[in-house]
N, C-alpha and C positions, 0 to 999 in steps of 0.2 A: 519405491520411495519417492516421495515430494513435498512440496510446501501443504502443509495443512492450516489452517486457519481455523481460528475456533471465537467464537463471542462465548463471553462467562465462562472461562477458565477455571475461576474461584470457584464458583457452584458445582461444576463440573467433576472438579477434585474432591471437591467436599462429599462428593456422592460417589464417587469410584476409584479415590484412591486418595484417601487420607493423609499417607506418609510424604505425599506430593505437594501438599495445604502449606510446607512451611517453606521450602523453597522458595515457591509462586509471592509468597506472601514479602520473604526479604528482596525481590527483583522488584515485587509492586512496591516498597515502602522507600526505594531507589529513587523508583522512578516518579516519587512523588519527592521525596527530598529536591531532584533536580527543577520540579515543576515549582517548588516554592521558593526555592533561591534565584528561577524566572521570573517573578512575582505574580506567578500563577498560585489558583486554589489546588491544595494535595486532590490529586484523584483516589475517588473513593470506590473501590468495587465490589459490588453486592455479592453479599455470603450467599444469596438464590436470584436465581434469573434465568429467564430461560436462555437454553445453552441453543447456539445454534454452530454446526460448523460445518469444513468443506474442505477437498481436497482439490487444489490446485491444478494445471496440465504440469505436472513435475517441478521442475526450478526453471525452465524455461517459457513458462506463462507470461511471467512479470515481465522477462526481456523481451519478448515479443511486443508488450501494450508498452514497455519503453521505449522500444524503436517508434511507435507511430509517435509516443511522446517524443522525442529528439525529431525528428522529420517535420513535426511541426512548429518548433522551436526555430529549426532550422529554415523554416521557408519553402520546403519541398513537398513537392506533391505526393501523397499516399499512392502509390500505385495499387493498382489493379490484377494483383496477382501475388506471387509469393515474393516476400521481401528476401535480398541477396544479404546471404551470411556475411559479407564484408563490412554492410553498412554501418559506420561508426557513431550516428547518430546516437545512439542511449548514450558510449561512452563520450562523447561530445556533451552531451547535459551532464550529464554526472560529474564530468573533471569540472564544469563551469559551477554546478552544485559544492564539488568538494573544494574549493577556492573559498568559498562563504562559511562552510563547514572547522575551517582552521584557527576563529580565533577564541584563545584562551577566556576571556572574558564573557561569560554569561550576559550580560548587559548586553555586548554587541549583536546576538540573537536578534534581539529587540527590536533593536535598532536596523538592523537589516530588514525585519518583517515589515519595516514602514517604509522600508525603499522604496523610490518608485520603480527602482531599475530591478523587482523584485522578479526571479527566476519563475517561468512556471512549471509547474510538474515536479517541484520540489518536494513535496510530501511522499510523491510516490518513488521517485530518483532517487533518494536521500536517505533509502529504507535498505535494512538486510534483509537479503530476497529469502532466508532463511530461518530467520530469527528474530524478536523483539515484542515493539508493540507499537500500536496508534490507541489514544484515551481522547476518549468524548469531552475534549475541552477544545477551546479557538485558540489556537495561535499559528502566526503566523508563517513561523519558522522553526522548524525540527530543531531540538535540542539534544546537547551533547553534554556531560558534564566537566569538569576544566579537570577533574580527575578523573583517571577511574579505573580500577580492577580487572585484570587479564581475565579473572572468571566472570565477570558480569560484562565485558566488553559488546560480548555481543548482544544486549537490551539495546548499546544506540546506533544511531540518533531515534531519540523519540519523537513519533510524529502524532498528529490531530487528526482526528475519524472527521470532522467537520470540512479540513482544509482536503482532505483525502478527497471525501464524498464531493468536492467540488472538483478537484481535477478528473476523478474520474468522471462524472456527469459530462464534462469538457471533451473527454475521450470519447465518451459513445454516441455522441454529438456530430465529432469528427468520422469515424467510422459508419455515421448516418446506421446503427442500431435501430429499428423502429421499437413503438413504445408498444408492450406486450410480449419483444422478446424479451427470453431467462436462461440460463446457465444449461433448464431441460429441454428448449424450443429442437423440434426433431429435425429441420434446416442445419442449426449447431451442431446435432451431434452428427449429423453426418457429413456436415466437412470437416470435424473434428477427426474420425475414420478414414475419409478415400484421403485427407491430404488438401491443399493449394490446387489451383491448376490458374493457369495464365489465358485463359477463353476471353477474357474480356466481360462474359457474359454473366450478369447476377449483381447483388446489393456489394455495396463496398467492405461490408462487413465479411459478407459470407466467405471473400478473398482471404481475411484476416482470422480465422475462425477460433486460435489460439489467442490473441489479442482479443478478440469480441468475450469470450468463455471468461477472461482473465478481469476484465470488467467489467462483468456481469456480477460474477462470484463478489469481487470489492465491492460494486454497488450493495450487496443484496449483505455484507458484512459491515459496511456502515449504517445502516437502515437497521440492524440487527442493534449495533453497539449505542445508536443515538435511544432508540426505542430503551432499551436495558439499561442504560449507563455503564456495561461493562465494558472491558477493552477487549478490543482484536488484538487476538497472539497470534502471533509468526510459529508454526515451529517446525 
């Protein structure tokens, strides 16, 4: 079991599991309430589309490509080998993400997104690594709603596939990914198998192979959600 990620959700149910359609439908009609009380446009998600989806490295993908995001955040050099389970770097972003995350007022979302002092890696730190969604509209800063239902808790914070697709482009960047590797490149999957090693020796990524896999799969899910207009679901 792990995170799975799916583009066109909607379409998906609508072809494989019907009694699933009304669900889906009250979490989307949520999460478009929250986006227009933002003074964003409701997101709208196509009854067909093509579905694209993908299974994650488990629940610990995302924290992996979190650590290089906090590492960078923080000023420190990505090392060259397997990063130490202590490092507190993700939780470092997250607690200074979850300090922005706290205030009652929708408006101040907004208003934070024009900060200059704006966090980066916010879209992707600011997300349950389990559950929710990111919808193909711009904004700047994940939304939360000033209420909200122990059952539906976990949709937020809702993030942007736009502001996503840019952090992570940032990540692969960092991790020096060249252009033409994918989630299938056979380099990936075989340091995804033997593990890290500390050799020194190889691309920065190939060190990262969890982290690299973890941003490839979001790359190739935002590229998926802009093209469709549907959201990426967490689940």
């Amino acid at each position: 079991m792990g995170l799975e990620i799916t583009v066109g959700a909607l379409a998906d149910l609508r072809q494989n599991d019907p009694e699933g359609v009304k669900w889906l439908r009250k979490e989307l009609e949520l999460v478009s309430e929250v986006m227009v009380k933002s003074g964003l446009q409701p997101h709208r998600e196509p009854e067909d589309a093509q579905i694209w989806f993908a299974s994650g490295y488990g629940y610990s993908g995302l924290h992996k490509l979190r650590e290089i995001a906090g590492l960078h955040w923080m000023g420190k050099e990505i090392p060259c080998g397997r990063l130490n389970d202590d490092i507190a770097a993700e939780d470092a972003l997250f607690y200074a993400a979850l300090q922005r995350l706290q205030p009652t007022i929708l408006q101040r979302f907004v208003s934070l997104g024009k900060s200059k002092s704006k966090l980066p890696f916010v879209h992707l730190i600011a997300h349950s690594d389990a559950a929710g969604y990111y919808v193909p509209t711009n904004f700047e800063f994940p939304l939360i709603p000033k209420r909200m239902e122990e059952s539906t808790a976990h949709i937020w914070p809702l993030g942007s596939v736009q502001q996503l697709a840019g952090e992570v482009g940032a990540l692969i960047e960092l991790l020096k990914i060249p252009i033409g590797v994918d989630q299938y490149d056979e380099r990936l999957l075989s340091r995804l198998e033997t593990g890290n090693d500390e050799t020194g020796v190889g691309a920065l990524w190939e060190f990262h192979p969890i982290a690299a896999f973890t941003a490839l799969i979001l790359k190739e899910a935002c590229e998926a959600s802009l093209q469709s207009g549907a959201a990426i679901q967490f689940s």
